[in-house]
ZAMARGU-4260 file (C-alpha; in steps of 0.2 Angstrom, whole numbers, plus 5000, padded with zeros to 4 digits):
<rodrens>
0) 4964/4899/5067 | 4982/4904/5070 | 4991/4915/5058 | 5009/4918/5058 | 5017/4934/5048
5) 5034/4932/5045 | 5044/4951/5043 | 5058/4954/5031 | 5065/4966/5041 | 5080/4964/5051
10) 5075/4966/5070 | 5086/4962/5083 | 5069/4962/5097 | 5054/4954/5086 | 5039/4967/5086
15) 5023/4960/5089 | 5012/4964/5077 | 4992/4962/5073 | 4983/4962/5057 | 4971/4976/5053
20) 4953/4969/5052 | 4946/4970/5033 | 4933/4983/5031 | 4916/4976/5024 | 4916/4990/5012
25) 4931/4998/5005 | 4927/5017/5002 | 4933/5036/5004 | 4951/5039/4998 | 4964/5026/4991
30) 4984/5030/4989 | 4992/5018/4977 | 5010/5016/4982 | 5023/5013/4967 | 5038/5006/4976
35) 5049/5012/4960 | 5050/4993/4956 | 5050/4990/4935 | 5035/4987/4929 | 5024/4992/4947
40) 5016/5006/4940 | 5010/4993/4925 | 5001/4982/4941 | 4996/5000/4949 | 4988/5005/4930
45) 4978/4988/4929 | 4972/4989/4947 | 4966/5008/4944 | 4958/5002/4930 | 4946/4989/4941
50) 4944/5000/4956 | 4937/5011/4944 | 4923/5001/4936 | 4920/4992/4952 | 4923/5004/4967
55) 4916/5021/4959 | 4913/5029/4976 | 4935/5029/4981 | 4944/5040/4976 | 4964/5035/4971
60) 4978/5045/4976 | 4996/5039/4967 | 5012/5040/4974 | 5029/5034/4972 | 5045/5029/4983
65) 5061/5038/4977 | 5070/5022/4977 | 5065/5002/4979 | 5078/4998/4989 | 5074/5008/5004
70) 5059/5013/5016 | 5049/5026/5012 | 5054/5045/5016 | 5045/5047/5032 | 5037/5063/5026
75) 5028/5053/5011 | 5023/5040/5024 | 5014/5053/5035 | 5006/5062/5019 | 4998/5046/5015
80) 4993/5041/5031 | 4984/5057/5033 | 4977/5063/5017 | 4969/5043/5013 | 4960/5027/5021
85) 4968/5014/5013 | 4985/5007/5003 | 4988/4997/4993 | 5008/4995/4988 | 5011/4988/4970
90) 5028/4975/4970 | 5034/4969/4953 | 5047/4965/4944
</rodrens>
């Protein structure tokens, strides 16, 4: 099977990129990432709600980008990176 992922971003040389294999079992420590879009925390709540009653054995972190309209600080970046397994990054409008 091919699969191609097509980036938003504006890169003058394309990066090559793989996807991340899917774990069989999502556990350990989850950050949430609120992009600061209207209504994201709303889809981040709901979410929250599940992991909770499904997946009792992760633990969620919540974070939140300043601003929607740019990249993440770098310094947030490497906090969750460091302190969490997974991401998940709510988008809503």
């Amino acid at each position: 099977m091919s699969l191609t992922i097509l980036d938003p971003t504006n890169e003058a040389v394309p990066l090559e990129r793989q996807i991340t294999p899917r774990p069989e079992v999502i556990k350990g420590r989850v950050a949430f990432l609120d992009i600061s879009k209207p209504r994201g925390s709303v889809l981040l709540d709901r979410l929250q709600e599940a992991f909770e009653q499904r997946l009792p054995q992760v633990e969620i972190t919540r974070y939140t980008k300043p601003t929607f309209s740019k990249p993440a600080p770098d310094a947030l970046r490497a906090e969750i990176q460091a302190a969490n397994d997974f991401v998940v990054e709510a988008l809503a409008d």
